[in-house]
DSSP file (Angstrom, degrees, kcal/mol; ACC not computed):
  #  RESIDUE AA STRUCTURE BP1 BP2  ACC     N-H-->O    O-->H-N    N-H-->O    O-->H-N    TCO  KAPPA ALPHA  PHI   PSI    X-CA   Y-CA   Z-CA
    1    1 A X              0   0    0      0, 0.0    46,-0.2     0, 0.0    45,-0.1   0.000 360.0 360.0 360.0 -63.1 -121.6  -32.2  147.0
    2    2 A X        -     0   0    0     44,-0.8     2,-0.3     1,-0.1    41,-0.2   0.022 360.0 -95.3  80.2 155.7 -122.6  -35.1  148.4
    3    3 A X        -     0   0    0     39,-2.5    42,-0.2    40,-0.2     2,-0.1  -0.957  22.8-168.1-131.1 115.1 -123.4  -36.2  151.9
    4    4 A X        -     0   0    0     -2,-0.3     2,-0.3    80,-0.3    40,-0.0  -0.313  10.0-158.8 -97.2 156.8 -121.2  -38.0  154.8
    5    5 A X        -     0   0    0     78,-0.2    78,-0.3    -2,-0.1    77,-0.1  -0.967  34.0 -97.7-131.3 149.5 -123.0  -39.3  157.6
    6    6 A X    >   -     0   0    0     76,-0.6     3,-0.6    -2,-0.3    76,-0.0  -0.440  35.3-111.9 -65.8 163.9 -120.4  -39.8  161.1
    7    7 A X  T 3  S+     0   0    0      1,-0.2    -1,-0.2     3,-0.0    76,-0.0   0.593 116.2  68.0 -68.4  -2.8 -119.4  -43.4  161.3
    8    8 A X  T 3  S+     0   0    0      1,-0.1    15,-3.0    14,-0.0     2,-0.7   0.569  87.3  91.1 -91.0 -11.3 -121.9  -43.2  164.7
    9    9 A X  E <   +A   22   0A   0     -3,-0.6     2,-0.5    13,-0.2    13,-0.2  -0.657  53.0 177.7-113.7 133.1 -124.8  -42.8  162.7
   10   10 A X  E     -A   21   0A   0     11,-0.9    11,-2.1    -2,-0.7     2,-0.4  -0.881  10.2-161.4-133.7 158.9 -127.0  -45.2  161.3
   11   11 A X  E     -A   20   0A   0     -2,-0.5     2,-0.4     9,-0.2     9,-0.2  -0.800   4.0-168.3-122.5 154.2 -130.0  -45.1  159.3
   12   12 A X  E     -A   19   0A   0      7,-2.7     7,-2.1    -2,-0.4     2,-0.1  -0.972  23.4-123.9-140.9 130.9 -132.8  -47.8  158.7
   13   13 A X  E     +A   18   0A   0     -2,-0.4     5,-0.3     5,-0.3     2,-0.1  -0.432  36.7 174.5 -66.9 128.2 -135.6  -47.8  156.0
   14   14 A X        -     0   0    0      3,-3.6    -1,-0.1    -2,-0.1     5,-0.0  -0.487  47.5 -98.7-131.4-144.3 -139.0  -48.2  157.5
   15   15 A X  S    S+     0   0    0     -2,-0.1    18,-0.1     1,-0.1     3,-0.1   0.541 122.3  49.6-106.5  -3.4 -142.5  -48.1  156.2
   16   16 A X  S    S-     0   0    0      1,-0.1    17,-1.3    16,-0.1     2,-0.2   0.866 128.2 -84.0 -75.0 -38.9 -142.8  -44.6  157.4
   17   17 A X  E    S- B   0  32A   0     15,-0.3    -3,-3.6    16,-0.1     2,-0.3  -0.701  73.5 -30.5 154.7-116.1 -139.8  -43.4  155.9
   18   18 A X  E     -AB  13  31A   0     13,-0.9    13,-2.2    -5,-0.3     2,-0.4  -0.798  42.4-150.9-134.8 138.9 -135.7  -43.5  157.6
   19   19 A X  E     -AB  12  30A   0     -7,-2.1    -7,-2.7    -2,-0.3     2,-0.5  -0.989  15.0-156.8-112.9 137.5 -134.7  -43.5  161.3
   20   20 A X  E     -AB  11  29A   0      9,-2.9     9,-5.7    -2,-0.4    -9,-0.2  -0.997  12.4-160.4-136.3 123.3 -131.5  -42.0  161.7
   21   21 A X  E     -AB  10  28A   0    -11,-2.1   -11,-0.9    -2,-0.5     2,-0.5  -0.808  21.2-150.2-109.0  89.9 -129.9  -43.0  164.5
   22   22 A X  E  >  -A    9   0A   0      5,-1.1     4,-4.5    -2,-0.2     3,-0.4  -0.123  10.7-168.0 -39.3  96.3 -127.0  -41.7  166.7
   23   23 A X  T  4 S+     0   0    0    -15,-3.0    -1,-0.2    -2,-0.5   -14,-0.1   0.599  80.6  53.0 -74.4  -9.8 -125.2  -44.6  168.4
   24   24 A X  T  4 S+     0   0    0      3,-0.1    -1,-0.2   -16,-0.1    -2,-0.1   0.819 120.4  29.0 -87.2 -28.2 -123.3  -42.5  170.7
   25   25 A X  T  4 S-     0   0    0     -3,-0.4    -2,-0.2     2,-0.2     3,-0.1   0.808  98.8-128.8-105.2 -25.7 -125.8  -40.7  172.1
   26   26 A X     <  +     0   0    0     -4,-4.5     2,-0.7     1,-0.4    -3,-0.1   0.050  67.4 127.4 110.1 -36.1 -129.0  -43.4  171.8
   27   27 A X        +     0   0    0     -5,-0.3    -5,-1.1    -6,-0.1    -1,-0.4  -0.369  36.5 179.9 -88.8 148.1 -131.0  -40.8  170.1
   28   28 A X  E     -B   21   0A   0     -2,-0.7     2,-0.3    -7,-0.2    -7,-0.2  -0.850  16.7-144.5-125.5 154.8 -132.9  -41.1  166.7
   29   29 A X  E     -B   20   0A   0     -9,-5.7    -9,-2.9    -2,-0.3     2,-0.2  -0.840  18.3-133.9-128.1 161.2 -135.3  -39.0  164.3
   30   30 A X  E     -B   19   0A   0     -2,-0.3     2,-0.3   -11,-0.2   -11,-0.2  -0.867  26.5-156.8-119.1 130.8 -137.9  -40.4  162.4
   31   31 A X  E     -B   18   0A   0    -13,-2.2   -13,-0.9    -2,-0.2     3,-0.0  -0.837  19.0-116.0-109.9 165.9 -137.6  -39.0  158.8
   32   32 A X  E  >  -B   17   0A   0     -2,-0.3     4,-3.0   -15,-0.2     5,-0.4  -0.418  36.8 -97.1 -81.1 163.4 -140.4  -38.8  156.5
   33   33 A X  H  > S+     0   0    0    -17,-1.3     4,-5.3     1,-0.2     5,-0.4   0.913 127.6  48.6 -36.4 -62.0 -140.3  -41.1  153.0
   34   34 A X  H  > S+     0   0    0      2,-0.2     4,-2.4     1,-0.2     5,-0.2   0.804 101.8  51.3 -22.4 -72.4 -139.1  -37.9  151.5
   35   35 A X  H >> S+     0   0    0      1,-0.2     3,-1.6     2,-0.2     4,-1.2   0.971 113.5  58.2 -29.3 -74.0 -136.3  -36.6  153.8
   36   36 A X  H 3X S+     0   0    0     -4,-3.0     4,-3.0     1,-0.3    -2,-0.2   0.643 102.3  48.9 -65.2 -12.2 -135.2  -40.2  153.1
   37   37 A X  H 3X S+     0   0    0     -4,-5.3     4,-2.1    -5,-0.4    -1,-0.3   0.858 114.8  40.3 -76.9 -23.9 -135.1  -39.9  149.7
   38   38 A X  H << S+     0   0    0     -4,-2.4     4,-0.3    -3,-1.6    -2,-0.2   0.670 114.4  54.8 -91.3  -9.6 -133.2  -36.9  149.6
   39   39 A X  H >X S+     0   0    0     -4,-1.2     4,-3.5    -5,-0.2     3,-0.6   0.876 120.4  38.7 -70.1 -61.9 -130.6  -38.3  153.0
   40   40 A X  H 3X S+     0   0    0     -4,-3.0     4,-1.8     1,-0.3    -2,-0.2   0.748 116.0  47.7 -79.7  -3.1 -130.0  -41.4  150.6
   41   41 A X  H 3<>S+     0   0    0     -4,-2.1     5,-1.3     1,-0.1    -1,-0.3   0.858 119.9  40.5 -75.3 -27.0 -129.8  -39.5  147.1
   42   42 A X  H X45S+     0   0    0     -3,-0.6   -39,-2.5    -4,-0.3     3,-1.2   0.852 110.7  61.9 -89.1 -31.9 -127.3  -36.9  148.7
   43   43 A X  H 3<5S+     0   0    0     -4,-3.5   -40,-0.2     1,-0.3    -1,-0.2   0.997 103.3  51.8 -62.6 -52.4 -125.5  -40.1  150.7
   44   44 A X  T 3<5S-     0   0    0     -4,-1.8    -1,-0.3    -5,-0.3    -2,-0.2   0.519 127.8-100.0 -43.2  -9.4 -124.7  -41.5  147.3
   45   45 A X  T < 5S+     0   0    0     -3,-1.2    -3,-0.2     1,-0.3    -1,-0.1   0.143  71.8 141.5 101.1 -15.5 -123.2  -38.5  146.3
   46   46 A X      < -     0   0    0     -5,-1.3   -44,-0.8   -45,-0.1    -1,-0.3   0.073  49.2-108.2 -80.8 166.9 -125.2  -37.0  144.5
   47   47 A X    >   -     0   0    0    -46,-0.2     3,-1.9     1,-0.1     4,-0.2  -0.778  31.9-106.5-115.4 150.9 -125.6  -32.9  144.6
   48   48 A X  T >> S+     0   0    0      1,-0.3     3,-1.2     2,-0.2     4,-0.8   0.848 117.9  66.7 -52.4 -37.8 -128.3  -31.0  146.0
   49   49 A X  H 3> S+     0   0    0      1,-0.3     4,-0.6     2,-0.2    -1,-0.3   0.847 105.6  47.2 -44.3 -48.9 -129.4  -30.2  142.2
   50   50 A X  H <> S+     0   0    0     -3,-1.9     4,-0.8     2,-0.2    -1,-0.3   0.330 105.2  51.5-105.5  29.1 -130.0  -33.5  142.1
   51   51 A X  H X> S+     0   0    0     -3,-1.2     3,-1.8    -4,-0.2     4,-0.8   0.957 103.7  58.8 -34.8 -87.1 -131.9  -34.2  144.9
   52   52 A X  H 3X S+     0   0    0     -4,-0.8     4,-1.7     1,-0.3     5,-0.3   0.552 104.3  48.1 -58.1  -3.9 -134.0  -31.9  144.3
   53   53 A X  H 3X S+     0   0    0     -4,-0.6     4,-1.4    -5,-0.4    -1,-0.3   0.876 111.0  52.7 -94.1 -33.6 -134.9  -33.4  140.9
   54   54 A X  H <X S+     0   0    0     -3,-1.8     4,-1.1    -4,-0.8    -2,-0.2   0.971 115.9  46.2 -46.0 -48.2 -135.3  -37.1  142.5
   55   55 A X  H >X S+     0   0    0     -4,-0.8     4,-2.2     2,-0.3     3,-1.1   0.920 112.3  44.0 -94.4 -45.1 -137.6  -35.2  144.9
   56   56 A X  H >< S+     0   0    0     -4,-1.7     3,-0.9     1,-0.3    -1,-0.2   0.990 115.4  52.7 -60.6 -65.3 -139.7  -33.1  142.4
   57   57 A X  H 3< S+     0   0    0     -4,-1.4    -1,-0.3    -5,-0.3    -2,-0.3   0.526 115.5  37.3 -35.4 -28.8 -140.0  -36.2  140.2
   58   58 A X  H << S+     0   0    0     -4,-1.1     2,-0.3    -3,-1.1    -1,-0.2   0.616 119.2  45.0 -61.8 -44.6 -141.3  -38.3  142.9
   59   59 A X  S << S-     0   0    0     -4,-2.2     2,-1.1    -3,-0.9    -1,-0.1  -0.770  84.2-113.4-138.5 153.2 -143.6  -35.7  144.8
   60   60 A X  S    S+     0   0    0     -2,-0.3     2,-0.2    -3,-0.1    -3,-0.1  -0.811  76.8 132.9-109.7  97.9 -146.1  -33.1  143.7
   61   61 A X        -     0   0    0     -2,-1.1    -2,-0.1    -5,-0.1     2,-0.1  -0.769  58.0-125.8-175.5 116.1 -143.5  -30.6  145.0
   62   62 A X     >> -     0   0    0     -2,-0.2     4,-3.8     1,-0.1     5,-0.5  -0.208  23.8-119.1 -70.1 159.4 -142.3  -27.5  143.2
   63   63 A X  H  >5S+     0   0    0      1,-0.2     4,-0.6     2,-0.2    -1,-0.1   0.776 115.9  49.2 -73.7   1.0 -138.5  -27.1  142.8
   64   64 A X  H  >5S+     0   0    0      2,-0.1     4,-1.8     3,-0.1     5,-0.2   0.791 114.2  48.4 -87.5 -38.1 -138.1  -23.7  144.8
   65   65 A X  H  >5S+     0   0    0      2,-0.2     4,-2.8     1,-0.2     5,-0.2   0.918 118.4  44.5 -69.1 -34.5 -140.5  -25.6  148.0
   66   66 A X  H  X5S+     0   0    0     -4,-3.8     4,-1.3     2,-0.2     5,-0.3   0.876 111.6  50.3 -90.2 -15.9 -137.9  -28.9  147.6
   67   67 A X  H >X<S+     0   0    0     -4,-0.6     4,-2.7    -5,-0.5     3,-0.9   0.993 113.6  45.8 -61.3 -71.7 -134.9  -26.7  147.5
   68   68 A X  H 3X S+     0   0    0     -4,-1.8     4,-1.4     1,-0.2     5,-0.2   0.768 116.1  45.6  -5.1 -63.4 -136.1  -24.9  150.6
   69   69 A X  H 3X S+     0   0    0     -4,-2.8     4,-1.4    -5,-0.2    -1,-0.2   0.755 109.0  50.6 -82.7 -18.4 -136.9  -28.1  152.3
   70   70 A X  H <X S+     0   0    0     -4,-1.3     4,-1.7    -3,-0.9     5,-0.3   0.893 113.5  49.0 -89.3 -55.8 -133.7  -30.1  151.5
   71   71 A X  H  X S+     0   0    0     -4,-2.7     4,-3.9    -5,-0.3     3,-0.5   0.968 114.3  47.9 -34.8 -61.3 -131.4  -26.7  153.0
   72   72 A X  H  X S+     0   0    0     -4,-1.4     4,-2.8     1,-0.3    -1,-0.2   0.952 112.5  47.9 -65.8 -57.7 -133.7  -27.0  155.8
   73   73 A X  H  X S+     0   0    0     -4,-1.4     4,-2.2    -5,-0.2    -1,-0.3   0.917 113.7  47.5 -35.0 -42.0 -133.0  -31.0  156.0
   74   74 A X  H  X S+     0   0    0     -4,-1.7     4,-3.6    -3,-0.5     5,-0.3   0.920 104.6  56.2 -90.6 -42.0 -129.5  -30.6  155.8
   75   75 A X  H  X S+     0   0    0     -4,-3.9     4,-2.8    -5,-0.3     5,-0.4   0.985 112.4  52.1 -53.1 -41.5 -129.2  -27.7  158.6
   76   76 A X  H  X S+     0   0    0     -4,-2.8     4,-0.8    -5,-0.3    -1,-0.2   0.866 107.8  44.3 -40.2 -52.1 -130.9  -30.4  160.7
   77   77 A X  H  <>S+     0   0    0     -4,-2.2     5,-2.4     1,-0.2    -1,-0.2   0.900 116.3  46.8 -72.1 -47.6 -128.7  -33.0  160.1
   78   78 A X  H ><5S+     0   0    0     -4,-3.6     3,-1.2     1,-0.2    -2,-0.2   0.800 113.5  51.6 -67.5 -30.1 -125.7  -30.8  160.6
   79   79 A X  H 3<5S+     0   0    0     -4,-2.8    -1,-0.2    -5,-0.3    -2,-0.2   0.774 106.8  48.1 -58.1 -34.3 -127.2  -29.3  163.8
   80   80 A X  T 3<5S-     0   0    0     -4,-0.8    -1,-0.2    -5,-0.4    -2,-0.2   0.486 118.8-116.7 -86.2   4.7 -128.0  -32.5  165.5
   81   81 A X  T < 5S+     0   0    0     -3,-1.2    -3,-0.2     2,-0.1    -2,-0.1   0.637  74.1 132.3  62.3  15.5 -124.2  -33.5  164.5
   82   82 A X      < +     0   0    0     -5,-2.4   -76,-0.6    -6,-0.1     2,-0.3   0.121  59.7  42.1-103.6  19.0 -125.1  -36.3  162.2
   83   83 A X  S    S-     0   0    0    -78,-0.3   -78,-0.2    -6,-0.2     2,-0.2  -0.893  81.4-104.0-155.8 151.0 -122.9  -35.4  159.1
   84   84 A X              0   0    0     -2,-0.3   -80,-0.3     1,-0.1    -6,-0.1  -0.273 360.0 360.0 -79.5 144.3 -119.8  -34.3  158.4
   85   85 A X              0   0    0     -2,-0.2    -1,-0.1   -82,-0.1    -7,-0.0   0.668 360.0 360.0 -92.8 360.0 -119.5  -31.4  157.6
């Protein structure tokens, strides 16, 4: 599947996790380390299956709770307009 971000958005690694920012509009979320591992495994290309094994592998997180939470991520992102869809 894979993940597009618009060309307006940009993301920066912090020591909290990611800020993903919208440059047209000025507004940013702060994501947690997590989120950002599953924004930059899915940015790469990679398919939710495997997110969710980077994520389970990382984090004391079963794979039905990181499936869940990665759906949930991605409605976010698509709500707030920050990938293509």
């Amino acid at each position: 599947m894979g993940l597009r971000l618009h060309d307006h958005v940009s993301t920066t690694e912090t020591e909290y996790g990611v800020v993903v920012l919208d440059e047209r509009t000025g507004r940013y979320w702060q994501l947690s380390s997590s989120a950002g591992l599953v924004l930059s495994t899915l940015a790469q290309g990679a398919s939710v299956d495997d997110a969710v094994t980077a994520l389970t592998g990382r984090y004391d997180v079963g794979e039905a709770r990181a499936r869940k939470d990665i759906d949930a991520l991605l409605d976010s992102l698509r709500s707030a307009g920050l990938v293509k869809r």
